[in-house]
N, C-alpha and C positions, 0 to 999 in steps of 0.2 A: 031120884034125888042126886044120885052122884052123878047120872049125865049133865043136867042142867049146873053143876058146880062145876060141871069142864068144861059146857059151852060159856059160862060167866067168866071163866079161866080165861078161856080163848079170845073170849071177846074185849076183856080187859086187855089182853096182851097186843091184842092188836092195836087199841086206842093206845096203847103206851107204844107200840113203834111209830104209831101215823106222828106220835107230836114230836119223839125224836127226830122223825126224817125233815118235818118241820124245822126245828130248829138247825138240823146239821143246813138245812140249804138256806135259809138265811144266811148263818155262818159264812157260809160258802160265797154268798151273792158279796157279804160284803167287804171279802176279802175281795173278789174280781173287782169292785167298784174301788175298792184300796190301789189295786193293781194299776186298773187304768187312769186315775187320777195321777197315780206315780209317774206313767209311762206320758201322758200329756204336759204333764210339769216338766217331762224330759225334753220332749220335744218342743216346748216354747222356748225351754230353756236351748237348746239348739239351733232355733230360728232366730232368736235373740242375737245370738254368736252368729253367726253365715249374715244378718243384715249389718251387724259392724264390720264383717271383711268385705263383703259387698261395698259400703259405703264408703270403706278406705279406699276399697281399686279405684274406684270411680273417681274419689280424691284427687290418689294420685294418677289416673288418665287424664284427667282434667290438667292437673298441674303440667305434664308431658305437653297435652297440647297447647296449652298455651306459652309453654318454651318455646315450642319450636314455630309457634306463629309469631313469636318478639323477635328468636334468630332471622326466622326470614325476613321480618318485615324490615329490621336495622342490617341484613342484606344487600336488600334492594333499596335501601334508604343510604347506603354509602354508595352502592355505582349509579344511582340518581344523583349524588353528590359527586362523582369522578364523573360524570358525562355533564354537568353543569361546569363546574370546574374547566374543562378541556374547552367545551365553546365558550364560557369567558375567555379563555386562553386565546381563542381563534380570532375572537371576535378585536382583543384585545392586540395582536398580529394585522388585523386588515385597516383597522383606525390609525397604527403607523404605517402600512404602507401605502394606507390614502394619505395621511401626511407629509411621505414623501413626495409622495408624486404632486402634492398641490405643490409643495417648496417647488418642483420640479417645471412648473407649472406655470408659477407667478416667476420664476426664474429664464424660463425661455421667452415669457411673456413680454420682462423688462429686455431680456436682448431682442427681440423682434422690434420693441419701440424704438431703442436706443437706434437699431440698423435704418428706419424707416425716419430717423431724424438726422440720419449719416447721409440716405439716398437720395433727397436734391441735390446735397451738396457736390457727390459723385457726378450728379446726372450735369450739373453747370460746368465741370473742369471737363468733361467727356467731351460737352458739345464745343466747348474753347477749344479742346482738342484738334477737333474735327475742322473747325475752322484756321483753326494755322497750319491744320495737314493740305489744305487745299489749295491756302495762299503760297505755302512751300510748291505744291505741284504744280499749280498756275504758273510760277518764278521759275522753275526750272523749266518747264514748258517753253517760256519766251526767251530763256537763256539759248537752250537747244535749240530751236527753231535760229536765234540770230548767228549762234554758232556753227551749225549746218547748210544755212542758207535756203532753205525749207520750211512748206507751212507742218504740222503735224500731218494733214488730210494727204500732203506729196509723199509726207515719209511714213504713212501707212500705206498706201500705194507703190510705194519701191521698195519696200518690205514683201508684199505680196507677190510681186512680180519677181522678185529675188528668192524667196519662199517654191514658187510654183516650176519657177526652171530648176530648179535646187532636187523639186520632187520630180520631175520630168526625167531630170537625167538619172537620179537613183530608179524611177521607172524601168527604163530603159535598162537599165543594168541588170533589175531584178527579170527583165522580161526575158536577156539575153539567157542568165543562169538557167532561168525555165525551160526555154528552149534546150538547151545543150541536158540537163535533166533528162528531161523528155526525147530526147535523143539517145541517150542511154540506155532509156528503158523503154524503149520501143517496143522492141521487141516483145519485153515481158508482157509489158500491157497490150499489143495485140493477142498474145496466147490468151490471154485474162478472156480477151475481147470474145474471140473464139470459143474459151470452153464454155461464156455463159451464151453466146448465141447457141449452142446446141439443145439449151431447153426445150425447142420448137420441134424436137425429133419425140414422136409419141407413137411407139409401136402398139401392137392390140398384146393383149396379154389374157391368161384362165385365171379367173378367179375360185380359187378351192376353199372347199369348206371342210368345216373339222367333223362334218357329220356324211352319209353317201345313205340314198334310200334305195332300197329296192324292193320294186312293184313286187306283188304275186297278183295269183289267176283270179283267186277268192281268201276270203277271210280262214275259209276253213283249211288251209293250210298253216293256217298260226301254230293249229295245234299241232300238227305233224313234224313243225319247226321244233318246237318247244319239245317234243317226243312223250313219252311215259317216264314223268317222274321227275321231268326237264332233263334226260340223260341226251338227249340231242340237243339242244342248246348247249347242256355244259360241255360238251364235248367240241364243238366250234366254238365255243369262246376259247377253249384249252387249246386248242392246234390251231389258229389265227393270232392271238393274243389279242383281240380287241371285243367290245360290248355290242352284245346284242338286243337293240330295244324293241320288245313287242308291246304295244301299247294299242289304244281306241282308232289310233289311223288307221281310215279301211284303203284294205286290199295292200299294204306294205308295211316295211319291216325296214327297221332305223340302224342303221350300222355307225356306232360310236369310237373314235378311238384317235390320238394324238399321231401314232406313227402312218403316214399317209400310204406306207408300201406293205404294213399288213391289211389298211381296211383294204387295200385293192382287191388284196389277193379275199379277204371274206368275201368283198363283194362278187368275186368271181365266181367264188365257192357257191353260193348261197344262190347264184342266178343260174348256176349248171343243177346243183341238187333241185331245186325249185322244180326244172324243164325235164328233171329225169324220173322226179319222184319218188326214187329210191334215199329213205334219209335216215340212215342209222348209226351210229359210231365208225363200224367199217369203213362203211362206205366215203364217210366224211374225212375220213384221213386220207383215204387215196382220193378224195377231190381236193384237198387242199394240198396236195403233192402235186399235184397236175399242174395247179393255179397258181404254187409257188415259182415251177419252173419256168411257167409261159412270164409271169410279172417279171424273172430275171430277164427271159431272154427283151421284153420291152424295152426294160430298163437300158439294158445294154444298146439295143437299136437306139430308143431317145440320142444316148449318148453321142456315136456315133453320124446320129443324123444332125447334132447339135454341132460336132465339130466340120461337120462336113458342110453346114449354112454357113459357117465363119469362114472357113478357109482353113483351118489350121492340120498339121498331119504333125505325126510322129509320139502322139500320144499316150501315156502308157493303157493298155486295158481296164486296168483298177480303176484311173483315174476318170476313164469315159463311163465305168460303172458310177463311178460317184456322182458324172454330171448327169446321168441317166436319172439317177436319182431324184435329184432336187425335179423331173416334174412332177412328180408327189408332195412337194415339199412348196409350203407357202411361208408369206412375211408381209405382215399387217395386209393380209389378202392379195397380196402379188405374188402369182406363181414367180418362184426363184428361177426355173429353168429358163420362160420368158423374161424375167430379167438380167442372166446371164448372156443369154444373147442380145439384151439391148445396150448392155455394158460393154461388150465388144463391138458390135459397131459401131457405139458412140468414141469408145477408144479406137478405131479404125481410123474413123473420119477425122476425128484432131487430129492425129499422127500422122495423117496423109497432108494436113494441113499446115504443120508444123514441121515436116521433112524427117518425120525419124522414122525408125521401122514399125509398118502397119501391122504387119503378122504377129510381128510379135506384142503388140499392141491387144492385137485382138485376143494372142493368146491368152495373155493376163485377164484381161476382161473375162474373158469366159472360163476361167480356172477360179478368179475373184473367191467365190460364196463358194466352193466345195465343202468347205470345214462346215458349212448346215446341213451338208448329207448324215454328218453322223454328230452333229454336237451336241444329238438328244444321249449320242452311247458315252461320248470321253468327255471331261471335265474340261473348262478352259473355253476363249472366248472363239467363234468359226473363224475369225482373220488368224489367229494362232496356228488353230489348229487345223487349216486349209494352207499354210504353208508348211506344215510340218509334212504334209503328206506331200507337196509338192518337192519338199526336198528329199523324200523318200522315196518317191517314184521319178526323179534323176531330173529336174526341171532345173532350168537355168537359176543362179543367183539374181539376176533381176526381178524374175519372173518369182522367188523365192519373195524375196522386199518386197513387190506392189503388192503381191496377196495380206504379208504380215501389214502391212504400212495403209491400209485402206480405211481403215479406224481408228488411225492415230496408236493402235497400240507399238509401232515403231514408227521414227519420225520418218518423217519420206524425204529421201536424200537421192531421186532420180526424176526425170523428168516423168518417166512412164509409171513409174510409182503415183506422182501429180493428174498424172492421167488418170489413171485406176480411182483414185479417189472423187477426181470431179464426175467421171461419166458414171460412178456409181451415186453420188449424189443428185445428180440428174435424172438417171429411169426411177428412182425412187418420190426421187421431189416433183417431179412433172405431173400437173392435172391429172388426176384420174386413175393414178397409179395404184394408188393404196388406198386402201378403203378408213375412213377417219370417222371416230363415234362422230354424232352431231352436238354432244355439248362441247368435247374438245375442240370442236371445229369455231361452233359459236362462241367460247369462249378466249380464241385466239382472234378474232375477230372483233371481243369486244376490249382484250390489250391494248390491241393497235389501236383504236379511238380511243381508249383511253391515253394512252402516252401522247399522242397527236395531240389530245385539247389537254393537255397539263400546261400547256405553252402559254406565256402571257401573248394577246394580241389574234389568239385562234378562234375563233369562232365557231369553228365547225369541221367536224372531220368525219370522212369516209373511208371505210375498207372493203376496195371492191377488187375481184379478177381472183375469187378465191381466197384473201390474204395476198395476193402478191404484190396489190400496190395501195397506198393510200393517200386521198384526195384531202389536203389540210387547206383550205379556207382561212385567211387573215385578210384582220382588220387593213386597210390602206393608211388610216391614221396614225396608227400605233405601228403599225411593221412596213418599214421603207423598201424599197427593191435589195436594196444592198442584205440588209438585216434579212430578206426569204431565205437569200444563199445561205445565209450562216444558220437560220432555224430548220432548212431542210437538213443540214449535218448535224444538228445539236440533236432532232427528233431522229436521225437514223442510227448516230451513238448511242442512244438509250432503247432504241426497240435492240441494239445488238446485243446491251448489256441487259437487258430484263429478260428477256424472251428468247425461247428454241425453237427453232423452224426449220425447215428443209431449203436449199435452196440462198436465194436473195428476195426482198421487197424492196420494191422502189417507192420512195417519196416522193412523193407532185406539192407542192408549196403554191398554193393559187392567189394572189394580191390583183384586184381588181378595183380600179376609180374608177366613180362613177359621177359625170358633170351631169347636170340638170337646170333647164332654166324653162321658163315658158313665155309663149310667145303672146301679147297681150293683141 
């Protein structure tokens, strides 16, 4: 009895918390339901707020932009109005100076009329003019005529003839002056005559080049040249002073070099080692010792044998080594030494010609070009510096002058000085002497035709005989016999004054009539 009044206990107590808990969670719900209604009211109430600041920005972006598109627009709406403005202005500038110019216009207009109703009346007093000028000439005519006793046609006839003996005898006078001229300067102008006739002397001459080859046996000695490491080549270029070129050409070896008396001496070197086969540093010092001493003793022989062609003695040694020299030594491909002795006996022959002393003629001549033996070593032009050594080694003061005076670098103030200069102008200028590129050459060649046909009345012109002479062709109609004479000096004036040459050209002036008829 008493258990089941505690199980009723229990069972009650329990139904009495289930409806508590009931109720407290209702409670509960509808406080959260309180809450979040609160919390939504909040946040409408927030989104309410943020879209009126929203809707303000926006306002005022709005309002911004469209400031600043009325700033621009009345902008660009006043320099649209300043570049209207300025071409009104322009336009308004060129309407008055068209209205100038029409004033300007209809102004010259009325004076052209006004002149043009002035100009018959000019044109009637001009020809009245004209007519009483004539009957005046007519009047005086028959006046002179009865006052002379002559018709006009007698007194231009004794006019002429009075005219003609008039020039006759000043003829005669100028012809006498010419003569007595020409008598004074006889002389001069037969030497003249003389030192261009020696052009025709053209000795044989070496032409040397700036490179010398030498053969070998076979190829396979390139390398034995060349040695281990190139220590034998650089050692001959080191005790020679000049280049070695081993290159593709079979069976030789190129020797390079400006100074003509050391490539001799490599060349000499190089042809003994070659034959000996022995090719090492050693050895190449003492062949180029050998080689040096035999190239002086040549030189010296040259020399020697150069004064002793000319005739000349008393020479100093130094200076026969110098001319020993130059025949190593070339100029626009003329061996020097050949032209030192063609300069002496071109200088001989004048002077034998001319009556002065030949020896010493010839000595100049062939002392001339020394200063090229070394004007690769001292500064200063070889006429300088070839008398310098001439007055060093005890050479007369003449012979001192023709040397320095041969280039003009001193004025020539002796005959034989005159001498030295033409006979070196000579071996140098004569066919064949010198070797000349071929456009220099063609191009001197098309000078001369050119200045030849610059001439009014030319027709046609030639440069034949080398340059030396050129053949000008004129019209007969246009250029009289008289008129050739003066256009061969007019066209020999201007090739002297345009153009460098060696030498003289002569001008031929050719005027040819030609009559034709035929025979019916």
């Amino acid at each position: 009895m008493q258990i089941e009044n505690v199980l009723l206990l229990i069972v009650g107590a329990l139904a009495a918390g289930g409806f508590v808990g009931i109720f407290l969670r209702r409670k509960l719900a509808e406080s959260q339901i309180a809450s979040a209604e609160m919390v939504a009211a909040q946040i409408v109430e927030d989104a309410k707020r943020e879209g009126d600041t929203i809707r303000k920005e926006a306002v005022i972006q709005a309002k911004d932009v469209v400031l600043e598109a009325k700033s621009e627009w009345e902008k660009e709406s006043r320099e649209l109005r300043r570049e209207i403005q300025s071409q009104e202005k322009r336009l308004l500038q060129r309407e008055e100076h068209l209205d100038r110019k029409a004033l300007q216009v209809d102004g010259r207009e009325e004076e052209l009329a006004q002149r043009e109703r002035v100009l018959p009346q000019l044109e009637e007093k001009i020809r009245h003019r004209e007519k009483e000028a004539e009957t005046l000439v007519s009047q005086q005519a028959e006046k002179l005529e009865k006052i002379s006793g002559m018709t006009a046609e007698e007194a231009k006839n004794f006019l002429i003839a009075s005219m003609e003996s008039e020039a006759r005898h000043d003829g005669a006078k100028r012809i006498k002056q010419i003569e007595d001229e020409a008598k004074e300067t006889a002389d001069k102008k037969a030497k003249e005559i003389l030192a261009l006739a020696i052009q025709r002397y053209a000795g044989d001459y070496v032409a040397e080049k700036a490179v010398s080859v030498v053969p070998l046996p076979s190829d396979e000695m390139k390398g034995r040249i060349i040695g281990r490491e190139g220590r034998n080549i650089r050692a001959i270029e080191a005790a020679t002073g000049i280049d070695l070129i081993i290159d593709d050409t079979p069976e030789a070896v190129i020797i390079s070099g400006f100074n003509p008396v050391r490539r001799e001496v490599a060349r000499l070197t190089l042809e003994r080692l070659v034959a000996d086969g022995r090719i090492h540093p050693a050895r190449i010092e003492e062949v180029v010792a050998k080689a040096t001493l035999e190239v002086d003793e040549a030189i010296r022989e040259a020399g020697e044998q150069a004064t002793f062609d000319v005739g000349v003695h008393g020479i100093h040694p130094e200076i026969i080594k110098l001319i020993g020299r130059l025949r190593y030594r070339t100029s626009y491909g003329q061996n020097v030494l050949q032209h030192s002795l063609e300069v002496a006996f071109l200088c001989g022959i004048m002077a034998s010609e001319l009556g002065i002393n030949v020896k010493q003629a010839k000595r100049a001549g062939l002392l001339h070009d020394i200063g090229k033996a070394v004007d690769h070593e001292i500064e200063g032009s070889h006429a300088v510096i070839g008398a310098d050594l001439a007055r060093k080694y005890g050479e007369s003061p003449k012979i001192v002058h023709a040397l320095a005076a041969h280039h003009e670098d001193e004025k020539p103030e002796t005959v034989l000085a005159v001498l030295v200069q033409a006979a070196d102008a000579l071996s140098g200028a004569r066919p064949g002497a010198r070797r000349e590129m071929l456009e220099t050459y063609v191009k001197r060649l098309e000078d001369l035709e050119r200045i030849g046909t610059s001439f009014q009345g030319v027709y046609s012109c030639y440069a034949i005989q080398a340059g030396r002479e050129i053949r000008v062709l004129v019209s007969s109609e246009e250029v009289s016999d008289v008129q050739s004479h003066i256009l061969a000096k007019d066209i020999a004036r201007k090739i002297e004054a345009e153009m460098t040459y060696p030498g003289q050209i002569k001008v031929n002036v050719i005027r040819e009539t030609r009559a034709t008829e035929y025979a019916k």
